[in-house]
N, C-alpha and C positions, 0 to 999 in steps of 0.2 A: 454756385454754392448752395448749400441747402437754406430753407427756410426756419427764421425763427419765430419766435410767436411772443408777443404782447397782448396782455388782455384787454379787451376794449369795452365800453358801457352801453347803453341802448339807450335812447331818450322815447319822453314821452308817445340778278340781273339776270320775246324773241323766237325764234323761227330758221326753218332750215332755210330757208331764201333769204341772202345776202342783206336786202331791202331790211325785210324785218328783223334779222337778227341786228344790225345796223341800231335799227330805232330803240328794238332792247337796249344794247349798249350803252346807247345813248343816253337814257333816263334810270340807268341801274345803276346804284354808286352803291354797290353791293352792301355789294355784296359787302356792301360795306358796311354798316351800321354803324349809323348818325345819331348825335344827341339834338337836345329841344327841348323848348318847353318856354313857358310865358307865365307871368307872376298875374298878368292882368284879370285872367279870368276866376270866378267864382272857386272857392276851396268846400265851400258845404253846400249842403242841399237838403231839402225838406222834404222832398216825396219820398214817399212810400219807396222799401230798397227793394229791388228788382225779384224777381223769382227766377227759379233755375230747375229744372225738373230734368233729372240724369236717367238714362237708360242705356244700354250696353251699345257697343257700336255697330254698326251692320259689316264692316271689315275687321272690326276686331271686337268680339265681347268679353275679352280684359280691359277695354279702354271703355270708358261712358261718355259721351256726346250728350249734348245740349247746346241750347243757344242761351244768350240774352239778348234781351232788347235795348238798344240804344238808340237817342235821339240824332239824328245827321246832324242836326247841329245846337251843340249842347247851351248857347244863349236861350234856345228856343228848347226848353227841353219838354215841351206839348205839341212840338210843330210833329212833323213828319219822322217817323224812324225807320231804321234796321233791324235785323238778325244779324245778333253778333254768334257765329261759330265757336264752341268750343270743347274740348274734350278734359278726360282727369284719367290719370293711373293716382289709384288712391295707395294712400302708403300700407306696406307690404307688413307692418308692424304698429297695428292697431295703436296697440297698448303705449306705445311709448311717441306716438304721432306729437310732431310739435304743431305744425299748420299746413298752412297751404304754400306752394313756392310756386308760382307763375312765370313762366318761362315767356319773355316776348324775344319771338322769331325775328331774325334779319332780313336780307333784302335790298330797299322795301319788294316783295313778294312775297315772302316764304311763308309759307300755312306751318304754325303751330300745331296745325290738329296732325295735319299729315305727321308731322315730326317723331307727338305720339303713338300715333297708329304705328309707324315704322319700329319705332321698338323704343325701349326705356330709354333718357335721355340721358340720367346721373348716374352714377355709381350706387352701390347695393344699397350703400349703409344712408343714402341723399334722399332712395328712394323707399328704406323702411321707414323713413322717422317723416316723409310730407306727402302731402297728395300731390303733386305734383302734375299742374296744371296748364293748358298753352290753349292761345288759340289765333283763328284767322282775323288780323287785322282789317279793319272797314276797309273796303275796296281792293281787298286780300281772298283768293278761292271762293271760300262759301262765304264770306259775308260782303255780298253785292259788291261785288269784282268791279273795277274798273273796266269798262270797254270800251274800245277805239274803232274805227273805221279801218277795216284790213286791206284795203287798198292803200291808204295814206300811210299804215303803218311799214307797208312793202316795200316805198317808195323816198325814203328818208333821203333826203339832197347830199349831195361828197360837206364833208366838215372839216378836210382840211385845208388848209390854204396853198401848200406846196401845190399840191392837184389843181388850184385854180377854183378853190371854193370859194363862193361871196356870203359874206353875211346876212346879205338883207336876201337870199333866201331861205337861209337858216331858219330864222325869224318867221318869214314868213311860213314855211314849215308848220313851224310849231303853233302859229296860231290858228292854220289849218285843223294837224291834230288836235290841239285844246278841244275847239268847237265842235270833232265827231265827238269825241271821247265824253263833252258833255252833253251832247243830243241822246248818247247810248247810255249812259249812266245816271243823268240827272243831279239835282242839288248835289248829291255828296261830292261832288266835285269839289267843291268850297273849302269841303272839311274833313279831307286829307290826311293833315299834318300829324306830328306827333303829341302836340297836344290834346288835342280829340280824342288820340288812342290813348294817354294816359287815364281821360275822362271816362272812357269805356271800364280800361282796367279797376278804377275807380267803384264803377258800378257791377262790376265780376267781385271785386271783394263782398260789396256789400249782399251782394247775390249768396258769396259762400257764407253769408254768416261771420267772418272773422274781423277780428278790431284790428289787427294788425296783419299784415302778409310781408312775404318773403318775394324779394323779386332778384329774378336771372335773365340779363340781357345780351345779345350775342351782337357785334356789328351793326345794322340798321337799328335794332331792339335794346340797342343802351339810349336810343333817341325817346322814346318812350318811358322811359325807365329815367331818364335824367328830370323829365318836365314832372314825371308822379313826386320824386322827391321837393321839387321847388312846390309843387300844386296841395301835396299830402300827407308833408311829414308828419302829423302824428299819426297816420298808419301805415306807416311803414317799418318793419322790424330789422329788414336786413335788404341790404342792394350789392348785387355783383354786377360788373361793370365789364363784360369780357370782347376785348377788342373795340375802342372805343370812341365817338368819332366825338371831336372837340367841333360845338358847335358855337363856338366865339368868334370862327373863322370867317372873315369874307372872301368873299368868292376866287380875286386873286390870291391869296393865300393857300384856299382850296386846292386849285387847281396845282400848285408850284408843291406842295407838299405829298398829291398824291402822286405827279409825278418823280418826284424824289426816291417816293417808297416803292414804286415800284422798279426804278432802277435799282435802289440799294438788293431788293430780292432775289433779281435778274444777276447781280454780281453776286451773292453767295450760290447762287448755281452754278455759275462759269468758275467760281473757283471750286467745287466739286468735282467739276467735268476735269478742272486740272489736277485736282489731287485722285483722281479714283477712277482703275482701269475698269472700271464697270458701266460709267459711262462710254455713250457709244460715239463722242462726239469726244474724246479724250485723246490731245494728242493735235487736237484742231484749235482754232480762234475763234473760238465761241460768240464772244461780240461779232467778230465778222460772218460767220456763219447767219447770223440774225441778220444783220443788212441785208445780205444776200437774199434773203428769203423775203423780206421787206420789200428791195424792189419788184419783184414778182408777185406780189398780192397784195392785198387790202390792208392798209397800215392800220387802222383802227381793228380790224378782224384778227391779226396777228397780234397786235399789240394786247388786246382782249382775252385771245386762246392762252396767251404765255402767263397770260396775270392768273388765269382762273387754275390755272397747272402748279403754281408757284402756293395757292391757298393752302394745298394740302399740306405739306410738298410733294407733288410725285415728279421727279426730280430725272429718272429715266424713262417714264413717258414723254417727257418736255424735248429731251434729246435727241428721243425717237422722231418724234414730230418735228422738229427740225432736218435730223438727217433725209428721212424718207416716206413721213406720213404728212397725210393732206391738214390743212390745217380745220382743226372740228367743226363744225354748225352745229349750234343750240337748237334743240327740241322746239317744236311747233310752240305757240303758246296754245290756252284752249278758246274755243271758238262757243260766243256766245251769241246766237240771233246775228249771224251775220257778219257779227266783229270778234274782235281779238283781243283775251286780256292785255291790260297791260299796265299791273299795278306798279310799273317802274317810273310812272309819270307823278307816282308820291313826290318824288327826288323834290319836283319844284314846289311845291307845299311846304317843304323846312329849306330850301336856299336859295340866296339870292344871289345872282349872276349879273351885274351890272355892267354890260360891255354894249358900247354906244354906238362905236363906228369900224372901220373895215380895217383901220389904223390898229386900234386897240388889242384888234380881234389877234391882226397877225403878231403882233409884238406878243400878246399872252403866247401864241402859240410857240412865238422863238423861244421864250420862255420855257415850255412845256421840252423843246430840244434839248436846251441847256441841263434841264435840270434832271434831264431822262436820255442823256445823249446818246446810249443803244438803241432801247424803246421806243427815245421822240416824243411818246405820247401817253399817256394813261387813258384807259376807258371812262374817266370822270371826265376829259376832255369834251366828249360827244355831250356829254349829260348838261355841263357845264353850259359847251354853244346853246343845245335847244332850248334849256330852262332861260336864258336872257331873253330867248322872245316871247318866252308864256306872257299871255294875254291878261293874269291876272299875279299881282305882288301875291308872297308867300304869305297867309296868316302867321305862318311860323317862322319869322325872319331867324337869320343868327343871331345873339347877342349871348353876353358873358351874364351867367346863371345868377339869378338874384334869390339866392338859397337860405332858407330859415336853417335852423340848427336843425339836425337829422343825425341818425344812429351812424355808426361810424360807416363807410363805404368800402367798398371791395374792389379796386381796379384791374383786371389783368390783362397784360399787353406782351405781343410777340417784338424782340427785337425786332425783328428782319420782316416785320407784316405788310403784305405788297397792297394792302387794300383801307387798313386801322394804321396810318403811321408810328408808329412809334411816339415820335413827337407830340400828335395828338394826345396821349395817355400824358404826358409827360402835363401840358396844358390844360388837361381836364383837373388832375391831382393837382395842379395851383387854383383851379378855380373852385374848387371844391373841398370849404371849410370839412376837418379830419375824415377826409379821403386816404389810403394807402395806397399807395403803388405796387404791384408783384411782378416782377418783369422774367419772363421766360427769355431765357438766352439765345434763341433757336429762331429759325425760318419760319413761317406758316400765319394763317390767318385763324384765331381762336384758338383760346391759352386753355381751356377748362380740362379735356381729356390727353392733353400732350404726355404726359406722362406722371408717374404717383406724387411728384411734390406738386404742380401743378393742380390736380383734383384733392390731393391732401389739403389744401390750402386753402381750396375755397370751402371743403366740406367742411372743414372746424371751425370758418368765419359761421357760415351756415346754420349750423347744426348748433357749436358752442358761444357764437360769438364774437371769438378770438380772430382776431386781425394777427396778419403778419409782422413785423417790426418793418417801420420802416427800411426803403433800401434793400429786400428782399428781392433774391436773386434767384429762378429752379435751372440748373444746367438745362442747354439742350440736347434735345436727343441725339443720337452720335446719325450722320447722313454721309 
């Protein structure tokens, strides 16, 4: 059904070799983007606000780059810092510019700046009225990347139990990784989480001059975007929430919910393939067609290629790839002095995986069948095992948002999202005093460009204000 409108108020996831693409996997919970955020830490600050000196990009000179500088760790904000990366498409209509709207990138990996470089990220009328800003998260591209040890990272232990995995050296794995990753990287390892990056965002506003900004979060980057609100409501003017991970979650619950949503994906595909001679795989047992191909390869690898097919949806590539194509490898990561990024070890900085023994480990994973009984698995499984033996607790544990009053909220979530449950959106909207929900009726991970009610919706929260009425529904696109 289409969207109606209620006026609202303002207040004050690797590498072509197995190994490493393996270890991506494992610490990428995508592509998902996670919420977070801690009421603990400091809300004001007294120093001097940051400076920003724009200049045209060397790949694009419509887009303008700069950095800011940020402390690693914001307790200490004279200790040691960064270069935080960031770019601007300024708004295309001067005259009537309302602010800034900051867009923080998913993941955890995705470069913001890239995002802009590649091309406008809103629609016309999102990008004549804001400058519309993003950039690379600490330990993201340019802003002092995560680095690992590329031999450790090639060599990631089997994780699942059917094959005869153990936990203890899972674990021990991971506290391998940990230790290159902070030899190569240094302190920022600590400080990670998405709190920190709120803290940055914090000091990007103060950098542009504005008392208030606009924030747009995709996946990983609602995790961000959830802790600025608990850390900075009163600058904040407007929050979209697009694909959204509920970070109240403990770790079993995690686990059982991503596998959920990614079966439920995997079924509206196979009922496509059953209703539509265009699929190539129509006519066939679609769930058994997956088994089949399951025994003969990497269950985590499969299970991975199908989920990341299922984001868009491309929905006859997937069938393809089942009938007769190999199943994909992920891109090299890039190679920095020796090592290999690999800012997907964010993950363990906002969650905690509390699994003790070999007992626990395999019952989660029968769990992960049940609740995935095509799939089996979800790729937050791998992430899940490694982060229980990270060497160091998350600063950014879960827990349910301890939130001041804030300008009304913008949620939008995909039915059928194989990576943002559903559910999640569903628990974020209770946990969050006047939050709205907008629910895209359709497949896909990331509700904003699906189609005109979907961007209509968010650009009049945006732009006017105006929230949807609750219980707001945008048909999905015909597949």
């Amino acid at each position: 059904m289409s969207v109606q409108y209620s006026r609202g108020c303002v207040g004050a996831l690797c590498t072509t070799s197995v190994g490493v693409m393996r270890s991506s996997i494992a610490l990428a919970i995508l592509a998902c983007a996670l919420l977070g955020g801690s009421a603990t830490a400091c809300t004001t600050t007294a120093e001097p606000a940051p400076t920003i000196d724009w200049s045209p990009c060397a790949q694009h000179p419509d887009v303008e780059c700069a950095s800011v500088r940020v402390p690693i760790d914001w307790a200490r904000p004279d200790g040691d810092s960064i270069e935080m990366a960031v770019a601007r498409r300024t708004a295309t209509d001067p005259a009537h510019r309302i602010g800034s709207l900051i867009s923080m990138p998913g993941g955890p990996g995705s470069s913001g700046v890239d995002d802009l470089l590649a091309a406008p990220k809103f629609s016309p009328e999102l990008n004549s009225r804001f400058d519309v800003v993003s950039f690379d998260p600490r330990g993201v591209g340019r802003s002092h990347p995560v680095t690992c040890d590329a031999g450790l990272a090639a060599t990631m232990p089997n994780v699942v139990p059917d094959k005869g995995a153990r936990l203890d050296d899972v674990q021990s794995y991971a506290k391998k990784l940990a230790a290159s990753c902070r030899a190569r990287t240094g302190p920022l390892m600590d400080h990670l989480d998405a709190v920190s990056v709120a803290r940055d965002i914090e000091a990007l506003r103060r950098a542009l001059g504005d008392d208030r900004i606009s924030l747009y979060g995709r996946s990983y980057g609602t995790m961000p975007g959830q802790s600025y609100a608990e850390l900075f409501p009163d600058h904040l003017r407007a929050l979209v929430l697009d694909s959204v991970d509920d970070h109240s979650l403990d770790g079993d619950a995690f686990l059982a919910s991503e596998a959920r949503a990614g079966q439920d994906t995997f079924d509206q595909f196979a009922a496509w393939c059953d209703r539509d001679t265009a699929c190539v795989l129509h006519g066939q047992d679609v769930h058994a067609v997956y088994g089949a191909r399951a025994a003969s390869t990497d269950l985590l690898q499969l299970s991975s290629a199908t989920t990341q097919l299922l984001y868009k949806p491309d929905w006859p590539a997937l069938a393809t790839m089942f009938e007769t194509g190999p199943v994909p490898a992920q891109p090299p990561p890039p190679v920095h002095d020796g090592g290999v990024a690999m800012p997907t070890t964010i993950v363990c900085s906002d969650w905690h995986f509390d699994i003790s023994s070999q007992q626990q480990w395999e019952q989660l994973w029968q769990q992960q069948n049940r609740n995935a009984p095509t799939l089996r698995a979800h790729f937050a499984w791998a992430a899940g095992s490694l982060c229980s033996g990270w060497p160091t607790a998350p600063p950014n544990p879960p827990h349910v948002p301890n939130r001041p009053a804030t300008p009304p909220v913008l949620i939008m979530n995909g039915l059928h999202d194989p990576a943002t449950p559903y559910e999640w959106a569903l628990g974020v909207e209770r946990n969050t005093p006047g939050a709205t929900l907008l629910t895209y009726d359709g497949p896909g991970h990331g509700s904003y460009p699906r189609n005109a009610c979907t961007t209509t919706a968010a650009d009049r929260y945006l732009i006017d204000l105006t929230v949807p009425a609750r219980g707001s529904h945008c048909a999905a696109v015909p597949g």
